[in-house]
C-alpha positions as CSV (number, residue, x, y, z in Angstrom):
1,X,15.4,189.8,-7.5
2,X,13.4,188.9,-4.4
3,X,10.9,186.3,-4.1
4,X,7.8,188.9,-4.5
5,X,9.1,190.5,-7.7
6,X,9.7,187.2,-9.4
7,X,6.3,186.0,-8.6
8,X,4.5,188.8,-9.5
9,X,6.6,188.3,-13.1
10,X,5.8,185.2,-13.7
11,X,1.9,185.6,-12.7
12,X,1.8,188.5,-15.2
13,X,3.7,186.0,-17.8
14,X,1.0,183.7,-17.9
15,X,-1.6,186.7,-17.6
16,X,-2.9,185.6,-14.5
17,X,-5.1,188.1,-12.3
18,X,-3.6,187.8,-8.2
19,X,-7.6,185.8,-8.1
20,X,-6.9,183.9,-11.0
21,X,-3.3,181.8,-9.3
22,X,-5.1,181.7,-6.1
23,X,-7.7,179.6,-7.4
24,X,-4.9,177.5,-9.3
25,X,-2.7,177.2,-6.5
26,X,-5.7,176.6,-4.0
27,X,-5.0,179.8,-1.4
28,X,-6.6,183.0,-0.8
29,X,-5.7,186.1,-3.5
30,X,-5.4,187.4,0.0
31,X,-2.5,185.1,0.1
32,X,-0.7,186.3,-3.0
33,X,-1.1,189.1,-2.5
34,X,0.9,189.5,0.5
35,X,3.5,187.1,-1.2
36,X,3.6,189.5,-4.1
37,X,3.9,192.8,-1.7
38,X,6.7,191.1,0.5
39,X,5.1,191.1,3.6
40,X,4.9,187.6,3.4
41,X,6.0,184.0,2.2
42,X,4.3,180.8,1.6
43,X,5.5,177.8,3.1
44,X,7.0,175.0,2.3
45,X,4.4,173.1,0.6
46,X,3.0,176.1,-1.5
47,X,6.4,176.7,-2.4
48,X,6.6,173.3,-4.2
49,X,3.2,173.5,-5.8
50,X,4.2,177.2,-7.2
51,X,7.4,176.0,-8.5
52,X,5.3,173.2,-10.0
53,X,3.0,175.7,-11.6
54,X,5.6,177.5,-12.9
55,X,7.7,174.6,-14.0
56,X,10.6,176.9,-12.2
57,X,12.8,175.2,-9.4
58,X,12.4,176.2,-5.8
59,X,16.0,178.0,-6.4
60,X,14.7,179.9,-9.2
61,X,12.1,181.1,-7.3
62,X,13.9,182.2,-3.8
63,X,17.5,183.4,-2.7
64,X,19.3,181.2,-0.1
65,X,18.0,183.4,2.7
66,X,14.9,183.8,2.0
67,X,14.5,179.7,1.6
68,X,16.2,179.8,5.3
69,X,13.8,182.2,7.0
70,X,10.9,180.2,5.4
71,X,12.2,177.1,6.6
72,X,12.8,178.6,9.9
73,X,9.0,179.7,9.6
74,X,7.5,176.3,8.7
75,X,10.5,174.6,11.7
76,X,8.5,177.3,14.8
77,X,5.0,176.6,13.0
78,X,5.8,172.8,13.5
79,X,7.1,173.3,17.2
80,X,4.3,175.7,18.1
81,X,1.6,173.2,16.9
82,X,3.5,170.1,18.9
83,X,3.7,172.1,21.8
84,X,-0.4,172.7,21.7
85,X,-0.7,169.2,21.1
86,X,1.8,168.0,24.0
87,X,0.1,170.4,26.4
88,X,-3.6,169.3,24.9
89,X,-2.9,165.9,25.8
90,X,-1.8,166.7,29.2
91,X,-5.0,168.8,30.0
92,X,-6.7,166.3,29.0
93,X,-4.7,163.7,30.9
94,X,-6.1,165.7,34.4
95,X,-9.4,163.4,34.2
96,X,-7.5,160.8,35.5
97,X,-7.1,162.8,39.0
98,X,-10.8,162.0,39.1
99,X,-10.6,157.8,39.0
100,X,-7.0,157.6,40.0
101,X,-6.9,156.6,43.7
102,X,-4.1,159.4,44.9
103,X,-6.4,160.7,48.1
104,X,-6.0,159.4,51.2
105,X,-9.2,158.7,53.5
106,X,-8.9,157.6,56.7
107,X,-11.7,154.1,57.4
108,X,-12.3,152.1,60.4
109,X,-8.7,152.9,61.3
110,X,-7.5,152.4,58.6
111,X,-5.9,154.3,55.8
112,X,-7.2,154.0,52.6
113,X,-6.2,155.3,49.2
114,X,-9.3,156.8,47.0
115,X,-9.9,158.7,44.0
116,X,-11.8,161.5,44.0
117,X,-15.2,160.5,42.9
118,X,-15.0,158.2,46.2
119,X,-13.5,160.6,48.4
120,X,-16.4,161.0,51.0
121,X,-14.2,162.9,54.4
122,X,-13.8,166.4,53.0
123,X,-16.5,169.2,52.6
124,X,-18.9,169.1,49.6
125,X,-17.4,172.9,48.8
126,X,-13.9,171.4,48.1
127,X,-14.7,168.6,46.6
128,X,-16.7,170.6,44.0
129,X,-14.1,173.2,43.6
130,X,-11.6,170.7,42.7
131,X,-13.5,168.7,40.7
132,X,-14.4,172.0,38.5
133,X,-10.5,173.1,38.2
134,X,-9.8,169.6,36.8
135,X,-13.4,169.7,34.3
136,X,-12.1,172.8,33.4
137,X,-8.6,172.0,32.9
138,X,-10.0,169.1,30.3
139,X,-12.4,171.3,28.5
140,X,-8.9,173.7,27.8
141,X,-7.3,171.1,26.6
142,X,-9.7,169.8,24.7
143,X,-10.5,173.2,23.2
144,X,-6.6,173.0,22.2
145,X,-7.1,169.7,20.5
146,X,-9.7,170.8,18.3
147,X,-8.6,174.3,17.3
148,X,-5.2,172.3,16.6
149,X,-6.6,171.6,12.9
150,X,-7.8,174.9,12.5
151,X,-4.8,177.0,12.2
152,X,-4.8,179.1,8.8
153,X,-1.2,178.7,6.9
154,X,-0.2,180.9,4.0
């Protein structure tokens, strides 16, 4: 028996409505829905609080590959939300072009090394222009940092 079917038994067990274990297992009837039809699974952590509910084991409740491909779910969730976060924290890493001294400006003879909020020897356009692809590149990332939270698990 597949995950779906045995959930769908033991909701109609305790003569629960699909609305009725949503609101006890704190999801979406949405949610159990698809669980119940097979087109999804929950993840880890709503696995252990419907085994819970049930006072059934994990085991009981899935074959071995279905408790692989959900583990194999919840392992590329995991990856996919570090990999917003890494490249986040890098967008937002491109204000320091803006302070860091990393242009070189040529003064009295001399070379000098600015950043570029000092850089005064190159046209106003360019300046701009690269000062608004690096804004930009910040506001991304920080868009990505705070739609990191946001992401709706099943």
């Amino acid at each position: 028996m597949d995950f779906n079917e045995k959930l769908q038994e033991l909701r109609k067990r305790k003569g629960l409505t699909q609305e009725e274990l949503a609101e006890a297992l704190f999801v979406s009837r949405t949610a159990v829905s698809k669980w119940e039809s097979g087109r999804g699974y929950p993840s880890i952590d709503s696995l252990k609080v419907i085994a819970s509910f049930f006072s059934v084991s994990i085991d009981e409740l899935l074959s071995g590959e279905e408790l692989v491909s959900i583990a194999q779910n919840d392992h590329v969730q995991e990856m996919l939300q570090m990999r917003d976060l890494v490249f986040g924290l890098l967008d937002c890493a491109m204000a320091l072009f803006l302070f860091l001294p990393l242009f070189g400006q040529v003064e009295g003879g001399a070379l000098r090394i600015v950043s570029l909020l000092s850089l005064t020897l190159i046209p106003l356009d360019m300046k701009v222009t690269y000062f608004t692809l690096v804004s930009l590149t910040v506001l991304c990332g920080l868009a990505t940092l705070a739609l990191q939270g946001r992401q709706v698990r099943l």
